[in-house]
C-alpha positions in Angstrom: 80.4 31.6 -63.4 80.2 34.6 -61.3 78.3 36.0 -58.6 76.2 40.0 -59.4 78.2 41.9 -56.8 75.6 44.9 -57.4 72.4 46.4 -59.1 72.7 47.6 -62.7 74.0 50.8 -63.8 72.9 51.5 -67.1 73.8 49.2 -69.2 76.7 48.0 -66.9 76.7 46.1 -63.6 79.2 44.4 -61.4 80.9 41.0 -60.9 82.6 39.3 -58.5 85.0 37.7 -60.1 86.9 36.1 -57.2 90.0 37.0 -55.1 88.3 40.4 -54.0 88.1 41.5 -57.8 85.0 43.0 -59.1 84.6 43.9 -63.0 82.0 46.0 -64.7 80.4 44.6 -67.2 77.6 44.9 -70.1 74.5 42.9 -69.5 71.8 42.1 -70.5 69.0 45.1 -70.9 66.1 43.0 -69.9 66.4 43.8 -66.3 66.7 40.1 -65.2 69.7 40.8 -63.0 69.9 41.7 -59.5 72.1 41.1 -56.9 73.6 38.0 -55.8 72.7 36.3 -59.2 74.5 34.0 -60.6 75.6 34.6 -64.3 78.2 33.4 -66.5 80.5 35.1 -68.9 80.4 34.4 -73.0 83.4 36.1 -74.9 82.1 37.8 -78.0 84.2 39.3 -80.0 87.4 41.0 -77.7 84.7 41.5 -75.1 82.8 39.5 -72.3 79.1 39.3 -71.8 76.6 37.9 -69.1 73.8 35.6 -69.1 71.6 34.4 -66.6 73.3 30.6 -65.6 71.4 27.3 -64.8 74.9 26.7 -62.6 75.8 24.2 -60.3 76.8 25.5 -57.3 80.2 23.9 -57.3 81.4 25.7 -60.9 81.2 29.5 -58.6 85.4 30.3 -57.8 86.5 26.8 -60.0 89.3 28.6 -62.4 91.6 27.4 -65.3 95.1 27.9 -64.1 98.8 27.5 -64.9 101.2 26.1 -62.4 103.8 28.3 -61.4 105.7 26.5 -59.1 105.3 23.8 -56.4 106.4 25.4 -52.9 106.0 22.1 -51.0 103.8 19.0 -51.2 100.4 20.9 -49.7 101.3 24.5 -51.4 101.2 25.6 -55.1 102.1 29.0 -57.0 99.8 29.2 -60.2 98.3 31.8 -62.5 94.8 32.0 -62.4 92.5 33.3 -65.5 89.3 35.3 -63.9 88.0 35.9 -67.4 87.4 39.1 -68.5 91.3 39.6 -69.8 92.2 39.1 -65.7 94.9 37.3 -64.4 96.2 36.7 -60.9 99.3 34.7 -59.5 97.8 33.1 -56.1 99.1 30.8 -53.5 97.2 28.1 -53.0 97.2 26.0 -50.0 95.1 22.4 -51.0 92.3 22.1 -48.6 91.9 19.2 -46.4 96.0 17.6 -46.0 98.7 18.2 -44.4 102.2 17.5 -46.2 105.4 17.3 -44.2 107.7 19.7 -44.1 110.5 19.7 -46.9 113.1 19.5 -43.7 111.3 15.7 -43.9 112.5 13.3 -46.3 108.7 12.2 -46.7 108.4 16.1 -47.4 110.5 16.3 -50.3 109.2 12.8 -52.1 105.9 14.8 -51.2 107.0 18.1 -53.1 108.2 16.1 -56.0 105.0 13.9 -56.4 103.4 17.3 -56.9 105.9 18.5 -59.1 105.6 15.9 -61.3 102.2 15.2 -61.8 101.3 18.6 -62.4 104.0 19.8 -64.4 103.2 17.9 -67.5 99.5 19.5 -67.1 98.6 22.3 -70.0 96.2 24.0 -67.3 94.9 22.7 -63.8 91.5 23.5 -62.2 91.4 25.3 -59.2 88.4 25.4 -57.1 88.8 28.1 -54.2 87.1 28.4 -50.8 88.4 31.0 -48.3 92.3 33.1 -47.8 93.6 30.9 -44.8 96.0 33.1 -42.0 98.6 33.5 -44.2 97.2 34.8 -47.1 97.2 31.3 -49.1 93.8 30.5 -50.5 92.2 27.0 -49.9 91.6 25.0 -53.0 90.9 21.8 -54.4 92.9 20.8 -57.2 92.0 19.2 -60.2 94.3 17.7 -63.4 94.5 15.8 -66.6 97.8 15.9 -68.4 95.9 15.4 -71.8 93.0 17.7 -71.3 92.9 20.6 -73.4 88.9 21.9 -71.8 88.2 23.0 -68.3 84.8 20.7 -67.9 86.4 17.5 -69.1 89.5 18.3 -66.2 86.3 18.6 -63.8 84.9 15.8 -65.3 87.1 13.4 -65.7 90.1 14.4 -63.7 92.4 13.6 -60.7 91.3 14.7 -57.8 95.3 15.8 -56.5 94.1 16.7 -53.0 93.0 13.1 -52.5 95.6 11.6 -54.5 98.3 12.4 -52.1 96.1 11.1 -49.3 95.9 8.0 -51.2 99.7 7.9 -51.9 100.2 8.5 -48.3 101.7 11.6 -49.2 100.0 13.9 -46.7 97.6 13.2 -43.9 94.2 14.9 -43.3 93.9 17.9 -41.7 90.8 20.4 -40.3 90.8 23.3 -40.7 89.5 25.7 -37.9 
């Protein structure tokens, strides 16, 4: 799902696809889009078209990803798919905890939690808020090492954000 970033041109019109990216599109030539719509991509063929979305809010900037590597046990590398033939390798800092630092013993049982729950994962959802001060974007994280379809990770998933609150693996933490 994406939000119109712009009235149509022709037969074209823009997305926001996340992470400051806008594509240009094909849509629909029935004039139903306008800006700040929410629409959602179908692949047809080798290319991408829109369609008006009845969306639930909480599916706009949720991504399929790949993990790239865990930096520490609040802080993830992973390779995000925007649709569209786009890919971006992100930072993402999970929203909401606080891990200790890897100097911390408790920090490196932290990282390695991470490490292996995710890395036996085929993809991981990724649901992104905001870029935080030092250029890390705040997600929520979602897996399931069997899942091979985005909706059944967000359905039926783990939750990892609270998971390592649970596990005592991280604390809560505010952001400002």
């Amino acid at each position: 799902h994406y939000r119109v970033a712009g009235a149509p041109d022709g037969d074209r019109i823009g997305l926001d696809i996340g992470f400051g990216i806008e594509r240009n599109v094909r849509c629909p030539s029935d004039g139903s889009l306008h800006s700040g719509l929410i629409v959602r991509a179908v692949k047809e063929d080798e290319d991408y078209s829109i369609r008006v979305a009845n969306f639930e809010k909480t599916r706009l900037y949720t991504y399929a990803a790949t993990l790239d590597r865990v930096v520490d046990g609040d802080t993830i590398v992973a390779r995000v798919d925007l649709g569209f033939r786009t890919h971006i390798t992100g930072t993402f800092r999970l929203r909401g905890i606080d891990a200790p630092e890897l100097s911390r013993t408790d920090g490196q049982r932290s990282k390695l939690f991470v490490t292996k729950t995710l890395e036996p994962c085929a993809f991981l959802v990724i649901r992104t808020y905001k870029q935080e001060k030092y250029g890390r974007f705040l997600a929520d994280v979602f897996y399931l090492p069997s899942a091979d379809d985005r909706d059944k990770v967000l359905r039926d998933g783990t939750f990892l954000n609270q998971e390592l609150l649970d596990e005592k693996l991280a604390v809560p933490y505010q952001e400002t």
